[in-house]
KOLGUDO-327456 format. One record per residue (C-alpha): y, z, x; residue in three letters. Coordinates in steps of 0.25 Angstrom, whole numbers. Layout:
BEGIN
+-------+-------+-------+------+
|    py |    pz |    px | type |
+-------+-------+-------+------+
|     Y |     Z |     X |  ALA |
...
+-------+-------+-------+------+
END
This chain:
BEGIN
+-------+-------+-------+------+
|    py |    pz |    px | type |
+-------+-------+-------+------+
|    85 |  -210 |  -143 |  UNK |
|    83 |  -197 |  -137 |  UNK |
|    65 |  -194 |  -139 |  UNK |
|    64 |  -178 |  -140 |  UNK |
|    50 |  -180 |  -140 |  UNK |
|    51 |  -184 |  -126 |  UNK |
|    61 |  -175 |  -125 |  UNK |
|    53 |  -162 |  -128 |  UNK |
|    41 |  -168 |  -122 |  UNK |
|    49 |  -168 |  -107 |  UNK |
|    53 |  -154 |  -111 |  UNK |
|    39 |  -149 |  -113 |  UNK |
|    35 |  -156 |  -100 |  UNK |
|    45 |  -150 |   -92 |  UNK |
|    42 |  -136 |   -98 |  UNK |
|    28 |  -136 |   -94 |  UNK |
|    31 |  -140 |   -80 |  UNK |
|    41 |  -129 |   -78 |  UNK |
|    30 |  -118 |   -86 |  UNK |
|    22 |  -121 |   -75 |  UNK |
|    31 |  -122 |   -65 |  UNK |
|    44 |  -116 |   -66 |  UNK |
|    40 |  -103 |   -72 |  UNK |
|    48 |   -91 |   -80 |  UNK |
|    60 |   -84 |   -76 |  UNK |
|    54 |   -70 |   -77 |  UNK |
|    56 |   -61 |   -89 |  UNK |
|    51 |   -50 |   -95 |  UNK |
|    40 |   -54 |  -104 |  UNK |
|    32 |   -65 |  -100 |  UNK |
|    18 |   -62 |   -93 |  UNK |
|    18 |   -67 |   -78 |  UNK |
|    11 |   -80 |   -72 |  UNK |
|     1 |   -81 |   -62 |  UNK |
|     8 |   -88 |   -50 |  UNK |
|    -6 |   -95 |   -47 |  UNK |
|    -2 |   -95 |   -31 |  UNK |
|    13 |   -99 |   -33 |  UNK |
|    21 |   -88 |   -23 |  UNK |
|    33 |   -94 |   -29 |  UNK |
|    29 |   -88 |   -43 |  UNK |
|    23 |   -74 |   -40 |  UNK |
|    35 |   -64 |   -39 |  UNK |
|    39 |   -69 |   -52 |  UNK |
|    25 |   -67 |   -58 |  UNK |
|    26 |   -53 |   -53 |  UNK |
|    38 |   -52 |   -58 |  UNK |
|    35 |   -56 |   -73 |  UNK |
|    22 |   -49 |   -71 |  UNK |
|    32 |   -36 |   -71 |  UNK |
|    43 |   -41 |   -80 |  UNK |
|    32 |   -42 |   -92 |  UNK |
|    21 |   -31 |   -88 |  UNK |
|    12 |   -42 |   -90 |  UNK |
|     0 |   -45 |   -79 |  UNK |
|     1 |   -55 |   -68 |  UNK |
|   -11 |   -62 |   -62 |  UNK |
|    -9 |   -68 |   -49 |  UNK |
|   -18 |   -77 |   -42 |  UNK |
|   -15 |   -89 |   -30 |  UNK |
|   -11 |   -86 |   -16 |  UNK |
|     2 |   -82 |   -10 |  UNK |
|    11 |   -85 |     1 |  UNK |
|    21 |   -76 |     2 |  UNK |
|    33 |   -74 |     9 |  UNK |
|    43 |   -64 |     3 |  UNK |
|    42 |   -52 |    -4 |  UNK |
|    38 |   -54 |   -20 |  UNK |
|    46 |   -44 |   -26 |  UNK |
|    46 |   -40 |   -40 |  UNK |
|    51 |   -28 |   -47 |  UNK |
|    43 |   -20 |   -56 |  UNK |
|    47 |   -20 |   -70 |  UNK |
|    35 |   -19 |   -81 |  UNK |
|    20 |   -17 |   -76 |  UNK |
|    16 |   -27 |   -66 |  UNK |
|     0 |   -31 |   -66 |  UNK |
|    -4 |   -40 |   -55 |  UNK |
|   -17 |   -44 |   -55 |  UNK |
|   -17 |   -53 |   -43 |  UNK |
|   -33 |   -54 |   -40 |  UNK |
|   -36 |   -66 |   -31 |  UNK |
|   -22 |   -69 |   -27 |  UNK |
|   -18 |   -70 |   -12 |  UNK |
|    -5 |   -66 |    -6 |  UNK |
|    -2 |   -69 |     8 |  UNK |
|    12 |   -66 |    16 |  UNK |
|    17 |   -77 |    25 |  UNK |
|    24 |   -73 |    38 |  UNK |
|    37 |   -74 |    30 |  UNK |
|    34 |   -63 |    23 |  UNK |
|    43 |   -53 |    25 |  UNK |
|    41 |   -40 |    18 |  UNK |
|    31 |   -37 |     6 |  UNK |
|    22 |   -47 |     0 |  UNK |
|    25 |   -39 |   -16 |  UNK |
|    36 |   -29 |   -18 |  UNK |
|    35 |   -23 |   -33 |  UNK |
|    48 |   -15 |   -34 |  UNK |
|    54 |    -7 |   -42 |  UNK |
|    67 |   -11 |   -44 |  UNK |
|    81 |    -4 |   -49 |  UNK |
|    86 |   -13 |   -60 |  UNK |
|    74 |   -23 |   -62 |  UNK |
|    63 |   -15 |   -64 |  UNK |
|    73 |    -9 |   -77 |  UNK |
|    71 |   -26 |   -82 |  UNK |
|    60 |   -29 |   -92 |  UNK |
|    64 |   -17 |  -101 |  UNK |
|    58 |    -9 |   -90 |  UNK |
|    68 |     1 |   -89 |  UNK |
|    62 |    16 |   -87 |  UNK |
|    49 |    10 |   -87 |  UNK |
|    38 |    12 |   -76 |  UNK |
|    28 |     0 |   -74 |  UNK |
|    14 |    -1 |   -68 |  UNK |
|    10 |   -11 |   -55 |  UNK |
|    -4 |   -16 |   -55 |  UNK |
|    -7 |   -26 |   -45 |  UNK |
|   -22 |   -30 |   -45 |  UNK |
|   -30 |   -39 |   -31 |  UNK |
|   -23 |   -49 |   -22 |  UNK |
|   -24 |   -52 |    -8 |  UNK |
|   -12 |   -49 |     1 |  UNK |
|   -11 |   -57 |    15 |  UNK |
|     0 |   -49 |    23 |  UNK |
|    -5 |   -54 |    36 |  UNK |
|     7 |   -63 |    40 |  UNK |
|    19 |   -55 |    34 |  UNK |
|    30 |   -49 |    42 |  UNK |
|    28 |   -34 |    47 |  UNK |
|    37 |   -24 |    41 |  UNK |
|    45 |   -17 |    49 |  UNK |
|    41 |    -2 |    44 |  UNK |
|    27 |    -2 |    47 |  UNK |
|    19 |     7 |    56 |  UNK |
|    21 |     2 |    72 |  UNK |
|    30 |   -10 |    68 |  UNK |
|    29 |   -12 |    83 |  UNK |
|    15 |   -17 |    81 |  UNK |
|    20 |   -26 |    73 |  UNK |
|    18 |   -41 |    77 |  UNK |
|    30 |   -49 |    83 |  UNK |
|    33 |   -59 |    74 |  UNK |
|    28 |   -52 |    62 |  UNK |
|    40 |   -41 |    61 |  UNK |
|    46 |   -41 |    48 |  UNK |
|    59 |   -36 |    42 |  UNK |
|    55 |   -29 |    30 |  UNK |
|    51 |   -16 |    28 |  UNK |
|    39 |   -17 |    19 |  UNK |
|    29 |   -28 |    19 |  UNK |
|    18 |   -24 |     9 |  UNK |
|    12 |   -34 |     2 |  UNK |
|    11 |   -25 |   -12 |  UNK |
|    24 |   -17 |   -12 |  UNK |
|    30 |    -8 |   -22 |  UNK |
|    38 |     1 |   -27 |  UNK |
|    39 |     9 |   -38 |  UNK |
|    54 |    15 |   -37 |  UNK |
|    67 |     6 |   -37 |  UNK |
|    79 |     7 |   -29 |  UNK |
|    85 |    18 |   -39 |  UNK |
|    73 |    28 |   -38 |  UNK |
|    68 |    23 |   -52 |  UNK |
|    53 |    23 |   -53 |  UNK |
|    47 |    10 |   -59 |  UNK |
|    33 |    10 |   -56 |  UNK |
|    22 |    17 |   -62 |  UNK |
|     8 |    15 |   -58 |  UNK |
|     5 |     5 |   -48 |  UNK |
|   -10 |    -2 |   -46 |  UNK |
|   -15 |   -10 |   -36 |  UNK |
|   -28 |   -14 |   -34 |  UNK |
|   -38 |   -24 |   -28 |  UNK |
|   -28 |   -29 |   -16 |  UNK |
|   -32 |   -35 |    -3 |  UNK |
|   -21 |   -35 |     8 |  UNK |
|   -23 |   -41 |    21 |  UNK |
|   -11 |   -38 |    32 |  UNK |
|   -19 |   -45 |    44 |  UNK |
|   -22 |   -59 |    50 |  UNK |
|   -35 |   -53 |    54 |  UNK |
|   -44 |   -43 |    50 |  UNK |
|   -45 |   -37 |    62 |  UNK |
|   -30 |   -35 |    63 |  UNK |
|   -23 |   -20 |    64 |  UNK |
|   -14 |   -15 |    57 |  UNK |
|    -1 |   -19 |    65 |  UNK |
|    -5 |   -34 |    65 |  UNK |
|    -4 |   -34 |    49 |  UNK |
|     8 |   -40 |    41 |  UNK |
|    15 |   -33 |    32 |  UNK |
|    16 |   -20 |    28 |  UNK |
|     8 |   -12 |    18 |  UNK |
|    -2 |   -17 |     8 |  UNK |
|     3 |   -10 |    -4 |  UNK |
|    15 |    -2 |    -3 |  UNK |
|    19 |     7 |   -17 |  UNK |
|    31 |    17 |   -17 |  UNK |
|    34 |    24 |   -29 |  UNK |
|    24 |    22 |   -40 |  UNK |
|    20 |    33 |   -49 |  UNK |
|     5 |    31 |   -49 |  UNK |
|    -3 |    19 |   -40 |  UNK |
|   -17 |    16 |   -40 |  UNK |
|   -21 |     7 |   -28 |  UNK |
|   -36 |     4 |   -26 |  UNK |
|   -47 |    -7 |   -21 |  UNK |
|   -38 |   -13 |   -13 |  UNK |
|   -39 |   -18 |     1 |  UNK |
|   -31 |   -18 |    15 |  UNK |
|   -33 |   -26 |    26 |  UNK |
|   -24 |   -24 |    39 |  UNK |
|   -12 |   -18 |    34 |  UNK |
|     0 |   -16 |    43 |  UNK |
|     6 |    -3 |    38 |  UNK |
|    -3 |     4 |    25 |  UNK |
|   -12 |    -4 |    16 |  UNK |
|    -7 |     6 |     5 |  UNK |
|     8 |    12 |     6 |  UNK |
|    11 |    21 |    -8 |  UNK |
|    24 |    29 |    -8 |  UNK |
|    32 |    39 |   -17 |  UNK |
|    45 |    33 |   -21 |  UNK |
|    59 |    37 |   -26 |  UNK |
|    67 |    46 |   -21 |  UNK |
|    60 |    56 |   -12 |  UNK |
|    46 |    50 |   -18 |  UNK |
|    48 |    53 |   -32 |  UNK |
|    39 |    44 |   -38 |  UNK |
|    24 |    40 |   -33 |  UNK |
|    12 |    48 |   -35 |  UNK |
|    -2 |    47 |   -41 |  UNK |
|    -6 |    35 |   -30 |  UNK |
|   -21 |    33 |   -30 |  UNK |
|   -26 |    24 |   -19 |  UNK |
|   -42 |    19 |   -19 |  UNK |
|   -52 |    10 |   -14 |  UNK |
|   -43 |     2 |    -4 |  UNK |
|   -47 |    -3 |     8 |  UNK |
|   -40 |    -3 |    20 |  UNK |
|   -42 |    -7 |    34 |  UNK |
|   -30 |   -12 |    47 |  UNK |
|   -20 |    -3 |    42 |  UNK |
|    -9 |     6 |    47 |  UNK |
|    -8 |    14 |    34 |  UNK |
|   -22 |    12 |    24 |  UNK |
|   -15 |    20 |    12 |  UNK |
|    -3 |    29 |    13 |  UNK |
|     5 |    37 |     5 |  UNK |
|    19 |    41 |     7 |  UNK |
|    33 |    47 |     2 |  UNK |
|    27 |    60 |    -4 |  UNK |
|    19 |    52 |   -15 |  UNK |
|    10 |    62 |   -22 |  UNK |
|    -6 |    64 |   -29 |  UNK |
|   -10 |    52 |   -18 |  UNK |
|   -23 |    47 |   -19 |  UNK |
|   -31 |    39 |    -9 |  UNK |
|   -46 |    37 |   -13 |  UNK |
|   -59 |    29 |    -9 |  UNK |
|   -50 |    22 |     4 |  UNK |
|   -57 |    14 |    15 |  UNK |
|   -47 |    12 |    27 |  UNK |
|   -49 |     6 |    40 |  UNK |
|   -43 |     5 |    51 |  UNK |
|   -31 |    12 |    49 |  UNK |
|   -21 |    20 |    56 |  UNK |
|   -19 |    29 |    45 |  UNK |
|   -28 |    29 |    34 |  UNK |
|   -24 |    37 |    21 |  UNK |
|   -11 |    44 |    20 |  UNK |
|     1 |    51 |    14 |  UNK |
|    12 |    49 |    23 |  UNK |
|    25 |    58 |    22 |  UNK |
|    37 |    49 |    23 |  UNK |
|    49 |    59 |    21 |  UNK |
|    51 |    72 |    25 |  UNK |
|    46 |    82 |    14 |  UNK |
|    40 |    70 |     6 |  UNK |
|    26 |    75 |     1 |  UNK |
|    15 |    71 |    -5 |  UNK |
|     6 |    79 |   -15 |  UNK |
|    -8 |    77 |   -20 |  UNK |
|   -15 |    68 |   -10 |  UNK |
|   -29 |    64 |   -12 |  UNK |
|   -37 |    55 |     0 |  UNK |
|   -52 |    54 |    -4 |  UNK |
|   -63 |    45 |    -2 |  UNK |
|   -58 |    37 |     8 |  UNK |
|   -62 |    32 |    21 |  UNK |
|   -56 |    28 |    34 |  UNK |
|   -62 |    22 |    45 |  UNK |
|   -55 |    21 |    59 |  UNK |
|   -40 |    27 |    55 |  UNK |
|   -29 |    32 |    65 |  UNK |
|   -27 |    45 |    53 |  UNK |
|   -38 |    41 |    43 |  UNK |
|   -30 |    52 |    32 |  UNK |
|   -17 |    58 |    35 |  UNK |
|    -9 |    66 |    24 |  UNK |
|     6 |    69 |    29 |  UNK |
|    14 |    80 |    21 |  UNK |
|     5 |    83 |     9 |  UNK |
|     1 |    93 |    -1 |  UNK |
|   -13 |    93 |    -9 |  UNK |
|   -21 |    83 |    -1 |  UNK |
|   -35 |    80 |    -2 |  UNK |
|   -44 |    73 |     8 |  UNK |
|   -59 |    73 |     5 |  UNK |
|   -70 |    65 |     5 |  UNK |
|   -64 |    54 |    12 |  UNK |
|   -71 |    47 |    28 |  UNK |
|   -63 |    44 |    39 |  UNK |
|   -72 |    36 |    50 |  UNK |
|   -72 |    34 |    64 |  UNK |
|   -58 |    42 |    65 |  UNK |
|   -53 |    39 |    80 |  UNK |
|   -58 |    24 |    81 |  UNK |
|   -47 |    12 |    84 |  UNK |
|   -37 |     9 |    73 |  UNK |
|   -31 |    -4 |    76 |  UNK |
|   -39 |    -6 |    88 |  UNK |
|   -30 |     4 |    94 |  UNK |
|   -36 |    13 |   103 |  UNK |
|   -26 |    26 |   101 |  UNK |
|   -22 |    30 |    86 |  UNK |
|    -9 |    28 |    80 |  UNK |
|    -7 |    42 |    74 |  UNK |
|     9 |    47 |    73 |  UNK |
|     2 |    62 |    75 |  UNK |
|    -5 |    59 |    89 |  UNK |
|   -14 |    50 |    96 |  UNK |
|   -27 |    55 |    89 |  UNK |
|   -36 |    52 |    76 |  UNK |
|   -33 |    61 |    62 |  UNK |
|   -44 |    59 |    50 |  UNK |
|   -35 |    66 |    39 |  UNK |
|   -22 |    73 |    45 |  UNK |
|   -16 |    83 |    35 |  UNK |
|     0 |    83 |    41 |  UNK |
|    10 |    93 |    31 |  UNK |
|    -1 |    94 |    21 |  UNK |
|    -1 |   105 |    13 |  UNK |
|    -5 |   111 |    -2 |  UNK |
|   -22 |   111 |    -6 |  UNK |
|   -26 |   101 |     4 |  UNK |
|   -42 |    98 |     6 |  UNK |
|   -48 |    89 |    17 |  UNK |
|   -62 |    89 |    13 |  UNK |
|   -76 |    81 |    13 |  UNK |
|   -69 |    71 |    22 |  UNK |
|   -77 |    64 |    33 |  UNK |
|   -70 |    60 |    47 |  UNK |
|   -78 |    54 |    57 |  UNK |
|   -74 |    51 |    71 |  UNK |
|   -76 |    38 |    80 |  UNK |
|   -88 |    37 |    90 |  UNK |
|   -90 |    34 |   103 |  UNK |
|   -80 |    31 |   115 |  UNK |
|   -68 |    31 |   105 |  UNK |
|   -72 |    46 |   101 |  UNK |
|   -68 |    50 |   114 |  UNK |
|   -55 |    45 |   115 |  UNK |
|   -50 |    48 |   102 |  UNK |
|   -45 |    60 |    93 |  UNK |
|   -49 |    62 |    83 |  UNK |
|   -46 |    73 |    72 |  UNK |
|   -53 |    75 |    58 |  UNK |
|   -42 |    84 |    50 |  UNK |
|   -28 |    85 |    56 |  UNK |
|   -17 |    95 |    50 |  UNK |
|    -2 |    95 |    53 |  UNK |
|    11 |    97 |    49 |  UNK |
|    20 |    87 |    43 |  UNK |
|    34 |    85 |    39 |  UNK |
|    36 |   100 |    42 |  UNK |
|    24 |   104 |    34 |  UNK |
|     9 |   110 |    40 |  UNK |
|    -2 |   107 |    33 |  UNK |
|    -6 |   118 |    24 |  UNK |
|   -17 |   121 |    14 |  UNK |
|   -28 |   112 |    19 |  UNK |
|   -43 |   113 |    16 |  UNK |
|   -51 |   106 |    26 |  UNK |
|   -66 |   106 |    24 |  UNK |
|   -79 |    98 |    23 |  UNK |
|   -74 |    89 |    31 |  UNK |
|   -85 |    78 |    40 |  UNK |
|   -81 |    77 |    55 |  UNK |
|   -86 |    69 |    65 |  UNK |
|   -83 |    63 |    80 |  UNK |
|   -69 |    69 |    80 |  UNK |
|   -60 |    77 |    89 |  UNK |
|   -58 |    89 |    80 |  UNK |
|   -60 |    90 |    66 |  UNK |
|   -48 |    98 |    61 |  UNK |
|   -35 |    97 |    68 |  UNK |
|   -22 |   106 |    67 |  UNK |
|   -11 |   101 |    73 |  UNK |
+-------+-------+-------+------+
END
């Protein structure tokens, strides 16, 4: 005689061995899981975190080896304070790609809907990862290490999907630490990777308190997106640290009202920018205050502008070594820029802004200029206010070219 008791009792046995170990297929309702350390289960916490909207806690360290890649749907909160990820050599392009996505970013009743990314803490190890193949003097990169992808960034996304349709709204990220060297004495071109963070596309983004160590391209890429940059503005970035990097914080592809506030960045070829990409592309409403740089190739360099303010920010010891390198790498000449205004134009101000020189023997075989102005992109620099501005140990103070 057949015992359902037993029956029953195997079923339920077996249920609760598969709850904790075989998971859910993924849906639309259910609030995601903590993957407690298990690589195998993150991407589809992250992607249940975004199918429901509902908040995901991560915590456990990471080995990974291929891109996670999930594709934005409802909110997605991340709170992954005190989790580690680390790339193995096999890893091959980014670390996290959070994409929007033609058809699947329409699922989950989302359709016409924009959602919000809010990714707080977690540490990043980018250190072993392959190289891109698009970053700055890919001939520096190690043999061995060259990668065939053509982003590496360990937090990558973007907000417009393959049809030009804008999915993401306001993007957070916050209390990050990324490391991109085996030592912390490493430059720049010695770092795996990519970028730290890299956003195209988002209509707002906050990105604060986060810090940057050896970084092989920008610690902080954020870009317009869409056809001919449609979407992407209002991008307020504060109180990072950055130090090893090609880029500390850029922004590119005509993205407007940019602010970067309360920076420290060391050891940098290029500090702070706005970077034109395309031809005609140009970005409107740029604010750069409060920061300071110390030992930067072109501590703050705005290229084809209009409305800029640059005050009250400090750029230290402008002509020391970035790298260890003896001569600068500077794409406008073998010298030294503190803030380079290049196709600038609109109201413009460069005030109460401190640039001091290096010291010493290096003083004298370097050069080293305050304020630079030029033309870009067919455009000179027009409508510029530059005064009560501090100088000190450098070559000329305001320079035309």
């Amino acid at each position: 005689m057949i015992n359902i008791n037993s029956i029953l009792r195997g079923f339920t046995a077996v249920s609760i061995l598969c709850f904790s170990q075989c998971g859910f297929a993924l849906n639309c309702h259910n609030a995601p899981s903590n993957p407690s350390g298990d690589v195998n289960q993150l991407k589809d916490a992250l992607q249940q975190a975004t199918n429901s909207g509902k908040s995901l806690r991560i915590t456990g360290t990471y080995y990974i080896d291929s891109d996670i890649q999930i594709f934005l749907k409802k909110d997605l909160i991340v709170n992954a304070s005190g989790a580690n990820f680390i790339a193995t050599s096999n890893l091959d392009g980014d670390m996290f790609s959070i994409d929007a996505h033609s058809t699947k970013s329409n699922e989950c009743n989302t359709s016409g809907k924009l959602a919000d990314v809010t990714w707080r803490g977690g540490s990043f190890n980018m250190a072993d990862a392959k190289v891109a193949t698009v970053v700055p003097y890919s001939s520096l990169t190690p043999s061995g290490r060259e990668g065939q992808k053509a982003t590496a960034d360990a937090l990558s996304i973007r907000g417009v999907s393959g049809n030009g349709t804008s999915k993401l709204d306001h993007l957070t990220i916050r209390d990050i630490t990324f490391t991109g060297t085996q030592s912390s004495n490493d430059p720049f071109y010695l770092a795996g990777g990519d970028s730290g963070i890299l956003m195209t596309g988002a209509l707002k983004a906050t990105i604060k308190d986060n810090a940057f160590y050896g970084v092989r391209d920008a610690a902080i890429y954020v870009s317009a997106g869409g056809t001919n940059g449609v979407y992407g503005d209002h991008f307020t970035i504060s109180n990072n640290y950055i130090e090893r990097a090609f880029d500390g914080i850029t922004s590119k592809r005509g993205a407007d009202n940019i602010k970067m506030l309360n920076n420290t960045i060391e050891n940098t070829v290029v500090g702070l920018s706005i970077k034109r990409v395309f031809s005609g592309w140009t970005a409107t409403n740029v604010t750069i205050k409060d920061n300071d740089i110390t030992a930067s190739v072109r501590p703050i360099s705005v290229e084809r502008a209009n409305n800029v303010t640059i005050e009250d920010n400090t750029i230290y010891t402008l002509g020391a070594k970035v790298s260890g390198e003896n001569s600068p790498r500077n794409k406008y000449g073998n010298h030294y820029e503190g803030i380079a205004l290049n196709g600038v134009q609109g109201t413009n101000y460069i005030r109460y802004n401190k640039i001091y020189g290096v010291t010493g023997s290096r003083k004298s075989s370097t050069t080293a200029y305050g304020v630079v102005t030029r033309d870009e992109d067919g455009r000179s620099t027009t409508g510029t206010s530059i005064n009560s501005n501090t100088f000190s140990d450098l070559d000329k103070w305001v320079k035309h070219f």
